[in-house]
C-alpha positions in Angstrom: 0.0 0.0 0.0 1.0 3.4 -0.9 1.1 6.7 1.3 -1.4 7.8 -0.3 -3.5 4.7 0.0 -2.5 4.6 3.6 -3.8 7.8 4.0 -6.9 7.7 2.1 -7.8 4.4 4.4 -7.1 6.5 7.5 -10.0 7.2 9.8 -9.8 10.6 10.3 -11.0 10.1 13.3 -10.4 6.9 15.5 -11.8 6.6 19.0 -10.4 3.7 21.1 -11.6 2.3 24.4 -13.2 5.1 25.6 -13.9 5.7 29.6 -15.1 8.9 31.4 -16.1 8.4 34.8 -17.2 11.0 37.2 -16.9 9.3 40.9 -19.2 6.9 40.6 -21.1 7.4 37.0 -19.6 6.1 34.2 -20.6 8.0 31.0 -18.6 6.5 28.7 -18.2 3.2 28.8 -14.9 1.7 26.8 -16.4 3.1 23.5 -14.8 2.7 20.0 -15.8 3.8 16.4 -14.7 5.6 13.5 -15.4 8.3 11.2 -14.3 8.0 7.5 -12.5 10.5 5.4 -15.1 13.1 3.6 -17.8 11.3 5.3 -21.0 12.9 7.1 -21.5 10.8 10.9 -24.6 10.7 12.7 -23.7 10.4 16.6 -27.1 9.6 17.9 -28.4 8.4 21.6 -30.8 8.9 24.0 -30.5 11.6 26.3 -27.4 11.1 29.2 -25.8 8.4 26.3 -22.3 10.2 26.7 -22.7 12.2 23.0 -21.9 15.5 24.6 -19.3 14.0 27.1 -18.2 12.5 24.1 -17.9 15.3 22.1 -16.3 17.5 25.0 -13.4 14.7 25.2 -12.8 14.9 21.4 -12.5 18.9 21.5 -10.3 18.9 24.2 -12.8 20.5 27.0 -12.6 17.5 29.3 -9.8 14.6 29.7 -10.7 10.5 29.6 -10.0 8.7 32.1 -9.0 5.9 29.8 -8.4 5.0 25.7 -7.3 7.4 23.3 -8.7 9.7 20.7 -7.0 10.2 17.2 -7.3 12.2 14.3 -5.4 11.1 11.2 -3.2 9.1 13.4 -2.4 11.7 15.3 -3.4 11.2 19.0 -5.1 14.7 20.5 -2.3 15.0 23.6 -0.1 16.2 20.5 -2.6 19.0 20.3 0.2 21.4 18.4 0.0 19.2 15.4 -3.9 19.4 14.6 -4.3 22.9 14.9 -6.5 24.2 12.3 -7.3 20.5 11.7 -10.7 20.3 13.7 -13.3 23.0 14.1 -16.4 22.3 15.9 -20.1 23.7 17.5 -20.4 22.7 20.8 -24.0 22.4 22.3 -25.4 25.9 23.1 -22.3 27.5 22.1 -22.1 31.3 23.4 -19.7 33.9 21.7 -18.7 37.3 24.2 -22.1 39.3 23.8 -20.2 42.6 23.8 -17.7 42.1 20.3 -18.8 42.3 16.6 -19.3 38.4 15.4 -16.8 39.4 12.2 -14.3 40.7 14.5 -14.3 37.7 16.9 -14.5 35.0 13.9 -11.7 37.1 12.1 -9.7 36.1 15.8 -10.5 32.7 15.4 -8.6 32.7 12.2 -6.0 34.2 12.8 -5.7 31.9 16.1 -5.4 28.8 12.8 -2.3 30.9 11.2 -4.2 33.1 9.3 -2.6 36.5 8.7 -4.9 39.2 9.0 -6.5 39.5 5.6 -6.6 36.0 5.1 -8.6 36.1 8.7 -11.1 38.8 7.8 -11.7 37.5 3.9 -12.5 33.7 5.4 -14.6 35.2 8.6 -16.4 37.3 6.4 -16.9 34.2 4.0 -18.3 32.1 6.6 -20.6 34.3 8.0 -22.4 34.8 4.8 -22.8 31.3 4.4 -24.9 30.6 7.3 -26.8 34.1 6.4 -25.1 36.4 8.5 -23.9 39.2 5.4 -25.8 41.6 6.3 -24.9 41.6 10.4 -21.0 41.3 10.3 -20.1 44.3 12.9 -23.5 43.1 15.2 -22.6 42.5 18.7 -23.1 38.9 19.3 -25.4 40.0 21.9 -27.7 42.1 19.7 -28.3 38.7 17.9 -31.5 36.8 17.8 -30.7 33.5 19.8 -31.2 31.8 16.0 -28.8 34.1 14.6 -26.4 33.3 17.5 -26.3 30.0 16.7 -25.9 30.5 12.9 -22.7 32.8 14.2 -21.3 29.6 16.3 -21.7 27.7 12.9 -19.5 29.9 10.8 -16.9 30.0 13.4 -16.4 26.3 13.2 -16.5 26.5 9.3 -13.5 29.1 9.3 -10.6 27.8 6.7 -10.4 23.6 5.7 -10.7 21.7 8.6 -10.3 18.2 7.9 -13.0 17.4 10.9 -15.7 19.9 11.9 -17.3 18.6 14.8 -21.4 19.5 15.0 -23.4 19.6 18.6 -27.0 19.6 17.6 -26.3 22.6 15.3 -29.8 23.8 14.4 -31.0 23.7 17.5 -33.1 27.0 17.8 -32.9 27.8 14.3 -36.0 28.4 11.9 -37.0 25.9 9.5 -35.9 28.1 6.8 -32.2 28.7 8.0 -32.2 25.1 9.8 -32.5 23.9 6.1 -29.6 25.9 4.4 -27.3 24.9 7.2 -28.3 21.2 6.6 -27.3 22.2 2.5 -23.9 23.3 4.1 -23.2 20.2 5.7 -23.9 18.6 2.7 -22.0 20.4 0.3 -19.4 19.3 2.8 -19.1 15.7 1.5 -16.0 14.0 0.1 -14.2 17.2 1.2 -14.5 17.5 4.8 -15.0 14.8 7.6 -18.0 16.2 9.8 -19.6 14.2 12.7 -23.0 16.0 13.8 -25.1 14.9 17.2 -28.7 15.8 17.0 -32.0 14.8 18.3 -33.9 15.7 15.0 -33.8 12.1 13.7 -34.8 13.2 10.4 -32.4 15.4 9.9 -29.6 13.0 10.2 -31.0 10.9 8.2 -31.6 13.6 5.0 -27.6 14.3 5.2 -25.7 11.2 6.9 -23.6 8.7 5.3 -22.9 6.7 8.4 -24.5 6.5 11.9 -23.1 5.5 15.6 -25.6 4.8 18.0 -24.9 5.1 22.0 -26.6 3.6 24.8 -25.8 4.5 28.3 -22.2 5.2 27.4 -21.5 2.2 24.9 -21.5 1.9 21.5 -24.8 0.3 19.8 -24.3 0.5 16.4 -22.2 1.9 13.8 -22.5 1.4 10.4 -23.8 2.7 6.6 -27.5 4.9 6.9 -28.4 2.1 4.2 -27.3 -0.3 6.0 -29.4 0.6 8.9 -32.8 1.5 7.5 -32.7 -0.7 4.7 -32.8 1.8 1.3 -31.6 -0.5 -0.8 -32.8 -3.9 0.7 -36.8 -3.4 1.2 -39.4 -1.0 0.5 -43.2 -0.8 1.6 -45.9 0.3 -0.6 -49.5 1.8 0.4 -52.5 0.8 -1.3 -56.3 2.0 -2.0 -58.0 -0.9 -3.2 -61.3 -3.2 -2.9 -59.5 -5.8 -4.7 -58.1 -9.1 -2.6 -54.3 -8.7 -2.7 -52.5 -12.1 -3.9 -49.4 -11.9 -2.0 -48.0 -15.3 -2.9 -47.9 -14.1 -6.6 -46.0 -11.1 -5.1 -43.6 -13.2 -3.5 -42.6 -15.3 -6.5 -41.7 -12.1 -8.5 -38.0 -12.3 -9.5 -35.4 -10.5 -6.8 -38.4 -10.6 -4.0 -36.8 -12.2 -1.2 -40.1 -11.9 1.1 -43.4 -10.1 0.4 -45.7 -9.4 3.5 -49.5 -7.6 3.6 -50.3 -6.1 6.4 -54.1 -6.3 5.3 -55.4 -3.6 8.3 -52.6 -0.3 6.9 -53.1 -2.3 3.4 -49.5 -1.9 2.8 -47.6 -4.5 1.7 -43.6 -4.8 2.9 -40.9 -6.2 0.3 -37.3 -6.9 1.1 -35.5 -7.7 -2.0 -32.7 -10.6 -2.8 -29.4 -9.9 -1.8 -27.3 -7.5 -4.3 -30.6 -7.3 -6.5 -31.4 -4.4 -8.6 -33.9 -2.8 -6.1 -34.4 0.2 -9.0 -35.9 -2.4 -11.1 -38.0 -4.8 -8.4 -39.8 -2.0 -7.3 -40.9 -0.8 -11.1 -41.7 -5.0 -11.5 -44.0 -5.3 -8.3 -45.8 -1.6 -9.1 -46.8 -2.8 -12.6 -48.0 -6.1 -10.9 -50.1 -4.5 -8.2 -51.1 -1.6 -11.4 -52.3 -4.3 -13.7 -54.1 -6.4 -10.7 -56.3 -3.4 -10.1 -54.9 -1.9 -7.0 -54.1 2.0 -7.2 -50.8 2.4 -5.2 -50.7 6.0 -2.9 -47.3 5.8 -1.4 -43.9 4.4 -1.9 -41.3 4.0 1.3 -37.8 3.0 0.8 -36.3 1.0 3.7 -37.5 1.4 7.4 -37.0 5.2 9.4 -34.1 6.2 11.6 -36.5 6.8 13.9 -38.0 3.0 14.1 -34.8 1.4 13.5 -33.2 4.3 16.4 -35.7 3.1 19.0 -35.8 -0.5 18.3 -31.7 -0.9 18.8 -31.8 1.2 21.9 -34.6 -0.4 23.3 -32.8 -3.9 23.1 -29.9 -2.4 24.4 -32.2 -1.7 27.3 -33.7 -5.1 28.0 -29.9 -6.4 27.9 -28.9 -3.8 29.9 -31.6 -4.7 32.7 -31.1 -8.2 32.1 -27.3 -8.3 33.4 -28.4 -6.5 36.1 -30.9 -9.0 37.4 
């Protein structure tokens, strides 16, 4: 393997064996994932998980009390080598009330090596991105508390990080604006390396390639969105019809590894053959329900992060109580 190979299979961020305790609670409890190069990562958990103790760790605001933390290798005690490497939002983020946002983010720059102009032309950059061109020399504390948080966002955009790590960042923001930052983390792909923590479940699943789940301090799953709720594997369809559904015929169509009605919703569940074309077995089974009579009202690809969410952490649960028994 090249270097460049080497460094293209490189997490760029690697967290190993992962323990915070405070006296007696244990809020992170020996975990370990990854986050790809240029990938977008969903940290997800219940509430008192570990995400924000997590997080905290990772920027450097609190110290494990065991396993190691790296980015591109390169562990976070040599802190000197990843400056300008990571940017991130932390969770209600507050800027000093009293000092133009452009000014302070201009700062921030320059605190990454920036000289001055360089400092003020990326600040200035940022802060029209998330929407803020028109309030450069506001006083963070003249901001609405929407605004605010769009101000936080731009200061952990500043330069080309090569991680930018995201605490429920549209927290507080309008649908409007909460939308355009979720373009930005987008347009982020393949470029950057962003891990974002967020309650709104739908959110991270319109603009996550991968997902870590978190229960009670340990990991749950990690692995592909796909993966997880099943895009490319199954798909349920939603029907109006007075006409008898034959769902054995259903079930013999080629690629359909299972075909089940739920005859109540009148929807009918399909999860396809491994590495089948699942483009082309849902255009076969709508043009077999179309020409049986049934008019079909809704298509859903895979299950939600939502049920998927709830149904790993609730097993986590039951385990959890059970070895406590």
């Amino acid at each position: 393997m090249n270097p460049q190979e080497a460094t293209q299979n490189t997490p760029v961020l690697e967290i190993r064996n992962l323990v915070k305790d405070y006296r007696t609670i244990r809020a992170v409890d020996n975990l370990s994932f990854q986050v790809k190069q240029g990938c977008v990562t969903g940290l997800l958990g219940p509430n008192g998980a570990g995400k924000t103790t997590t997080f905290n760790i990772i920027c450097r605001f609190l110290k494990a009390t065991a396993g190691q933390v790296l980015v591109e290798g390169v562990p976070l005690d040599r802190f000197t080598q990843l400056k300008g490497r990571i940017q991130a939002l932390p969770q209600d983020a507050q800027l000093p009330e009293s000092i133009p946002i452009l000014r302070q983010l201009t700062f921030y720059a320059q605190l990454q090596g920036m000289s001055r102009t360089e400092a003020h032309e990326e600040a200035t950059k940022a802060l029209k991105q998330v929407g803020l061109g028109e309030k450069l020399n506001d006083r963070a504390g003249a901001l609405s508390h929407g605004m605010h948080q769009r101000a936080a966002m731009a200061q952990a955009f500043l330069g080309k990080p090569e991680l930018i790590l995201l605490d429920e960042p549209t927290s507080g923001i309008d649908p409007r604006r909460a939308s355009e930052a979720r373009d930005l983390i987008t347009e982020l792909k393949g470029e950057t390396s962003v891990l974002i923590s967020s309650h709104n479940l739908s959110e991270i699943q319109s603009i996550c390639d991968e997902v870590v789940i978190i229960h009670q301090g340990k990991l749950v799953y990690q692995g592909s969105m796909d993966e997880l709720t099943g895009q490319a594997a199954e798909f349920t369809v939603s029907l109006r019809t007075d006409t008898p559904v034959d769902i054995a015929t259903i079930g013999e169509l080629p690629d359909v590894a299972k075909a089940e009605h739920n005859t109540e919703e009148q929807t009918i569940k399909i999860t396809c053959e491994q590495n089948a074309d699942d483009g082309a077995v849902v255009s076969l089974v709508l043009r077999h329900l179309l020409d049986a009579g049934h008019l079909v009202i809704d298509l859903q690809r895979g299950s939600s992060l939502e049920d998927r969410f709830l149904h790993l952490t609730d097993e986590a649960e039951s385990d959890e109580a059970e070895s406590t028994e």
